[in-house]
ZADO-1210 file (C-alpha; in nm, 4 decimals, padded with zeros to 6 digits):
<atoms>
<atom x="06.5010" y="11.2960" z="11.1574" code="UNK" pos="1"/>
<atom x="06.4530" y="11.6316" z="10.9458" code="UNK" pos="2"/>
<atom x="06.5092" y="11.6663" z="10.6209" code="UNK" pos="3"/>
<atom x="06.8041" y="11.8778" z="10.6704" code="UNK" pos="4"/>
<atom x="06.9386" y="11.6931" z="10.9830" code="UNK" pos="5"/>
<atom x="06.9458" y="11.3815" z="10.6852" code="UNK" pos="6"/>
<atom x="07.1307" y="11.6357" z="10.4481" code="UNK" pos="7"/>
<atom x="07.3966" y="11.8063" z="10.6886" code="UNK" pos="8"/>
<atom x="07.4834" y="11.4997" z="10.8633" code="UNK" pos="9"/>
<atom x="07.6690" y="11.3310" z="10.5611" code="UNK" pos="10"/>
<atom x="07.8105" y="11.6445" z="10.4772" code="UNK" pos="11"/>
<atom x="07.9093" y="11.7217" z="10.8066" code="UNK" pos="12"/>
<atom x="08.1053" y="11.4091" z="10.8519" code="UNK" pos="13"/>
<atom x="08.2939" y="11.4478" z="10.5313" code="UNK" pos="14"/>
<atom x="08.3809" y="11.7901" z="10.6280" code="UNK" pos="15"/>
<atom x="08.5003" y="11.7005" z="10.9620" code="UNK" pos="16"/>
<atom x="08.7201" y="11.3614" z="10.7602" code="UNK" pos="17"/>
<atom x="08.8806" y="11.6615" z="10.5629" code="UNK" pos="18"/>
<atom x="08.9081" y="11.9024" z="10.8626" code="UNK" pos="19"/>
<atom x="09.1009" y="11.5694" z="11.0127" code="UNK" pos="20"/>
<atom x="09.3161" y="11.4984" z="10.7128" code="UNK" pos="21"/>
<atom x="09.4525" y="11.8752" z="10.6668" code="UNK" pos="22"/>
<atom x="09.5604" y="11.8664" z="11.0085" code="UNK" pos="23"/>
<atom x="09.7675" y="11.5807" z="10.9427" code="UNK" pos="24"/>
<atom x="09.6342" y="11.3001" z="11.1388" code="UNK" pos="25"/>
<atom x="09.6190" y="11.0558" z="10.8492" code="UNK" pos="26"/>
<atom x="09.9550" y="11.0744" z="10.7168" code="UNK" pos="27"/>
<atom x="10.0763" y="10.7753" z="10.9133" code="UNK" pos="28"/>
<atom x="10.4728" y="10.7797" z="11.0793" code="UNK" pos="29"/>
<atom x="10.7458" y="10.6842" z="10.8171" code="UNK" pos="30"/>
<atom x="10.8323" y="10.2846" z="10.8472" code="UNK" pos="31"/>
<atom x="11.1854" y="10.2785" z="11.0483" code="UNK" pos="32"/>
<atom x="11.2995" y="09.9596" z="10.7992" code="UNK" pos="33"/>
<atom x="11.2721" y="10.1493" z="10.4414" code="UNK" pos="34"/>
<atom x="11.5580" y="10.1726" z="10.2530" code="UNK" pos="35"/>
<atom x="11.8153" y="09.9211" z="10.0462" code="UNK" pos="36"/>
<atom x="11.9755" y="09.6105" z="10.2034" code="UNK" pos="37"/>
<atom x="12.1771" y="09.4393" z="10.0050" code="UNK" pos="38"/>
<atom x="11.9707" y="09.5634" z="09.7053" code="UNK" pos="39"/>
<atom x="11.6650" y="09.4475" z="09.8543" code="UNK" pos="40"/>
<atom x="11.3612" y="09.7186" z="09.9594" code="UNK" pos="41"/>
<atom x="11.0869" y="09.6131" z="10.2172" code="UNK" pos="42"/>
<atom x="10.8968" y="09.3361" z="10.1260" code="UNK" pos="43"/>
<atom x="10.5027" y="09.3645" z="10.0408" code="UNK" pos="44"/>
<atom x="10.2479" y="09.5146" z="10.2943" code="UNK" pos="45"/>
<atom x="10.0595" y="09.2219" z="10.4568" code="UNK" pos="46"/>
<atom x="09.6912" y="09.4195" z="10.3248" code="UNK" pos="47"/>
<atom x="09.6338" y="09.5674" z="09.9931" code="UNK" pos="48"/>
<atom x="09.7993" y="09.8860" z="09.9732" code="UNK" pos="49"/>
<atom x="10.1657" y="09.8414" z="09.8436" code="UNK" pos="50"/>
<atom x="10.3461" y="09.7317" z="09.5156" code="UNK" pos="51"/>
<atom x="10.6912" y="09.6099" z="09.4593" code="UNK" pos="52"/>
<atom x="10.9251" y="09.4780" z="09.2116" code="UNK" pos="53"/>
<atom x="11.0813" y="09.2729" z="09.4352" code="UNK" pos="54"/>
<atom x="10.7310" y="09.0730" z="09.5570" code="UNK" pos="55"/>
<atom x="10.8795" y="08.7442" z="09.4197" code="UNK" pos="56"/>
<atom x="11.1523" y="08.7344" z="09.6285" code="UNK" pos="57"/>
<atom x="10.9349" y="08.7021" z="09.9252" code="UNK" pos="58"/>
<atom x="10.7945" y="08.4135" z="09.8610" code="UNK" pos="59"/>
<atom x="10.5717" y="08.3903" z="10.2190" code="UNK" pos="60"/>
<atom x="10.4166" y="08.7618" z="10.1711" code="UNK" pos="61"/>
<atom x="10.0162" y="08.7143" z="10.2307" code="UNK" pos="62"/>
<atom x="09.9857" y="09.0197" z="09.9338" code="UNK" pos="63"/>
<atom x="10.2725" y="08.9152" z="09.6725" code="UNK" pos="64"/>
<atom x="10.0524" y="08.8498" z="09.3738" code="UNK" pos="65"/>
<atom x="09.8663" y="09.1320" z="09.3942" code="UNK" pos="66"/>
<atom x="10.1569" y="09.4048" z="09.5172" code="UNK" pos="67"/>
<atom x="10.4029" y="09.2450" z="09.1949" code="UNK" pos="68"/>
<atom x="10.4564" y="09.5503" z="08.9742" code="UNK" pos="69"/>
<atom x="10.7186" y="09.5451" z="08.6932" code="UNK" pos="70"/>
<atom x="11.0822" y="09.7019" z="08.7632" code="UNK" pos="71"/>
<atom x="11.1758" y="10.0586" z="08.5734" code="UNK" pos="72"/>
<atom x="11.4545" y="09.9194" z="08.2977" code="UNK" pos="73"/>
<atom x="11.7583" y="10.1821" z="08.1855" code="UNK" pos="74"/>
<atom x="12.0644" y="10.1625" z="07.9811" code="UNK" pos="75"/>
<atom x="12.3508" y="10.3732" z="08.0113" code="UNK" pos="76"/>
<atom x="12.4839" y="10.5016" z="08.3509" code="UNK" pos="77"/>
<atom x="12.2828" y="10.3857" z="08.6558" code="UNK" pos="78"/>
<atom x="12.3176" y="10.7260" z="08.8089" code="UNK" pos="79"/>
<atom x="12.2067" y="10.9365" z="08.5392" code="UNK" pos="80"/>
<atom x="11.9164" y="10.7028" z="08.5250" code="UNK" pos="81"/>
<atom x="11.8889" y="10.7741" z="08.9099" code="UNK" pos="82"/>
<atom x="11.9105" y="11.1663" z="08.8728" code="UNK" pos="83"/>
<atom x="11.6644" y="11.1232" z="08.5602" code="UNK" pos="84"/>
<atom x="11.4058" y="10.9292" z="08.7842" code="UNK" pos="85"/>
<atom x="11.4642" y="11.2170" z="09.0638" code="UNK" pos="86"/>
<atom x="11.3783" y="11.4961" z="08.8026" code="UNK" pos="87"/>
<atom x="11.0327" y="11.2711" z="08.7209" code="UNK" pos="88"/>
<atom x="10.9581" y="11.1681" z="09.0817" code="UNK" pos="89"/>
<atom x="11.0278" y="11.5529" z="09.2249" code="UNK" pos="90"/>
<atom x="10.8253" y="11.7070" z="08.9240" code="UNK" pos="91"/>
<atom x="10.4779" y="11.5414" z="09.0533" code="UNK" pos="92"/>
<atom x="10.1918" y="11.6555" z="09.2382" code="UNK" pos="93"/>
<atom x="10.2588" y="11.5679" z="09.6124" code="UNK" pos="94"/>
<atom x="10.5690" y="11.4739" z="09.5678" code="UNK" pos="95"/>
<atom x="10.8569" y="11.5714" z="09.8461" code="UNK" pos="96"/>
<atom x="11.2104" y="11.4073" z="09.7771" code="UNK" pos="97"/>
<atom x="11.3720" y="11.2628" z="10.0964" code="UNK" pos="98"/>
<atom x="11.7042" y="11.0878" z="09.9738" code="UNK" pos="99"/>
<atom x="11.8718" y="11.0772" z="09.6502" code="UNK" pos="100"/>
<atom x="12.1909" y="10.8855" z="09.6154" code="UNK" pos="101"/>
<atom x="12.3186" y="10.7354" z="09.2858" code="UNK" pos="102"/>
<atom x="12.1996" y="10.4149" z="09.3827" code="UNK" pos="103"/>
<atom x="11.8787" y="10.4558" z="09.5659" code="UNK" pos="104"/>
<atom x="11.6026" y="10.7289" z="09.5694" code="UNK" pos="105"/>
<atom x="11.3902" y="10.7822" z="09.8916" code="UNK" pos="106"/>
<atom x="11.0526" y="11.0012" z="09.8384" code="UNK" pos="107"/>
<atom x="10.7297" y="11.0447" z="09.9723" code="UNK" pos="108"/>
<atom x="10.3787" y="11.1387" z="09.8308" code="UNK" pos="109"/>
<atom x="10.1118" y="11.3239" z="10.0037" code="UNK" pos="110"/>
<atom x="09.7334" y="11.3161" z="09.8953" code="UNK" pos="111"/>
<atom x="09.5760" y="11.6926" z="09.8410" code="UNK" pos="112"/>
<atom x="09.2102" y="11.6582" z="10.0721" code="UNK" pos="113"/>
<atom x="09.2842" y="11.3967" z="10.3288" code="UNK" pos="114"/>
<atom x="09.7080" y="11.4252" z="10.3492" code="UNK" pos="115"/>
<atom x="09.7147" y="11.0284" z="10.3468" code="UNK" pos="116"/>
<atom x="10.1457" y="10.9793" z="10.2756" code="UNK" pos="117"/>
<atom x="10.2654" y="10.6972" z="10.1113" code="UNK" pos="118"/>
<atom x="10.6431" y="10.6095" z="10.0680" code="UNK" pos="119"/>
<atom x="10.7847" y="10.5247" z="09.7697" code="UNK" pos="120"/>
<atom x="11.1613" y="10.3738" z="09.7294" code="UNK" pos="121"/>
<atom x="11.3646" y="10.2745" z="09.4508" code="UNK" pos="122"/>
<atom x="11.7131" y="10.1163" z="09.4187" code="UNK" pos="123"/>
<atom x="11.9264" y="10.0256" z="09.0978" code="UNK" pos="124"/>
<atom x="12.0305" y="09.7144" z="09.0127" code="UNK" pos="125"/>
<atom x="12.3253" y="09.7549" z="08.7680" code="UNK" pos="126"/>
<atom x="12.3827" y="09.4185" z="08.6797" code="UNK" pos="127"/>
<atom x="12.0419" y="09.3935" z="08.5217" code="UNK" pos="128"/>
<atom x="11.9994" y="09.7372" z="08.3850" code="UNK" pos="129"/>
<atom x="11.6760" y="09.7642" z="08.6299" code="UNK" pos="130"/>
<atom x="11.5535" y="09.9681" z="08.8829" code="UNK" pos="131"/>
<atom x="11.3600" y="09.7919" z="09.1288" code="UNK" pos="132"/>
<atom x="11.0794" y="09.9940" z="09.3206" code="UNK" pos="133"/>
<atom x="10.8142" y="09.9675" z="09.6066" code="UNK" pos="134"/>
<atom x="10.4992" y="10.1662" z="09.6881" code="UNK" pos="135"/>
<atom x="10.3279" y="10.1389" z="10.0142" code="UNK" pos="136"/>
<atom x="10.0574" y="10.3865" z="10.1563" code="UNK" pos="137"/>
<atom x="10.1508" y="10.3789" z="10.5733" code="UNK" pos="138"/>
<atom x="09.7613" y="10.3648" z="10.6688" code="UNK" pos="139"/>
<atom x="09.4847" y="10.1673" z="10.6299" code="UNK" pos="140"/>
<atom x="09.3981" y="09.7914" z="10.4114" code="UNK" pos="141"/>
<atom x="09.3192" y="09.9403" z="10.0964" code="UNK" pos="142"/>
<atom x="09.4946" y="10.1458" z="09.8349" code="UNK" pos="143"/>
<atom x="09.1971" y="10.1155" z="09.5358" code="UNK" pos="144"/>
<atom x="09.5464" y="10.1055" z="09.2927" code="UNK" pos="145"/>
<atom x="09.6553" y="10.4295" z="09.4131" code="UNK" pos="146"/>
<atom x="10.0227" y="10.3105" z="09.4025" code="UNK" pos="147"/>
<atom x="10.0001" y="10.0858" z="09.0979" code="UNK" pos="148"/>
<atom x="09.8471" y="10.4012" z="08.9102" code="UNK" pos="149"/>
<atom x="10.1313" y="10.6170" z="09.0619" code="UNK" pos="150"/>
<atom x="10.4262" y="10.3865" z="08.9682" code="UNK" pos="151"/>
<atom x="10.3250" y="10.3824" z="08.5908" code="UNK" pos="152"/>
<atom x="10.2739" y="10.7444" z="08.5938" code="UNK" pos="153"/>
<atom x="10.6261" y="10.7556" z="08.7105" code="UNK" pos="154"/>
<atom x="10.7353" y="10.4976" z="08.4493" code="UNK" pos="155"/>
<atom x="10.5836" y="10.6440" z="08.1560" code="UNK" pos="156"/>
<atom x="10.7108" y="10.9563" z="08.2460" code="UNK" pos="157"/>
<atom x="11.0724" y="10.8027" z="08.2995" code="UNK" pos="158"/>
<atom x="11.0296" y="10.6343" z="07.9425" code="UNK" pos="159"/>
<atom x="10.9637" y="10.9205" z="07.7901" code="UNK" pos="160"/>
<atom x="11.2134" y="11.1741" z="07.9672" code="UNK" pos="161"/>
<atom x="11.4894" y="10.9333" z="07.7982" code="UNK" pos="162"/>
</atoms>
């Protein structure tokens, strides 16, 4: 092999991965089961590439110690804390807001170079001045903390928006 064949090949294939990505063949279909039942969201992805706040309360997930993330905790109306975790949630990169009721906030994030989506769902839990939260990319095993990182961006920015 020639020196540039070993050169352009690499860069050739990360290219076309890109080429791929921007055309939106790795942002994965939306889940049909997300949203709120009975307070409860979806329970933990069965690979590495979800958190949730709720992880203890399904007790038989294969993932539940590593996807268990801390809840978002408010005080004061539950949907002004809602509307105030819209504001955050809408106001970052990649971020496209799908539903927002006072009870339960629906949004998606979208990676810049490869378009991978992930969903991201929260619902309020009055009673214990929490709002509980899950963060699941829709493709592949792996997440390398992408949605841990991205839910305490979103909390510190919810703390501090107070």
């Amino acid at each position: 092999m020639s020196l540039w064949a070993s050169v352009l090949a690499p860069v050739f294939v990360v290219v076309a991965v890109v080429v791929v990505g921007q055309l939106g063949f790795l942002r994965g279909s939306p889940p049909a089961d997300l949203g709120a039942r009975d307070g409860l969201l979806k329970a933990p992805s069965e690979t590495r590439n979800s958190v949730t706040s709720q992880a203890s309360r399904y007790p038989n997930a294969r993932q539940r110690a590593y996807a268990e993330i801390a809840p978002l905790r408010y005080t004061g109306d539950a949907a002004a804390a809602i509307t105030r975790l819209a504001g955050v949630v809408g106001g970052m990169t990649g971020a496209a807001l799908h539903t927002a009721t006072p009870d339960y906030l629906y949004a998606t994030f979208t990676t810049r170079w490869l378009r991978f989506e992930d969903d991201v769902e929260f619902v309020v839990s009055p009673a214990e001045g929490l709002i509980h939260l899950r963060s699941a990319s829709r493709l592949g095993a792996e997440d390398f903390g992408t949605n841990r990182r991205r839910i305490e961006a979103i909390r510190a920015a919810f703390e501090h928006a107070q």
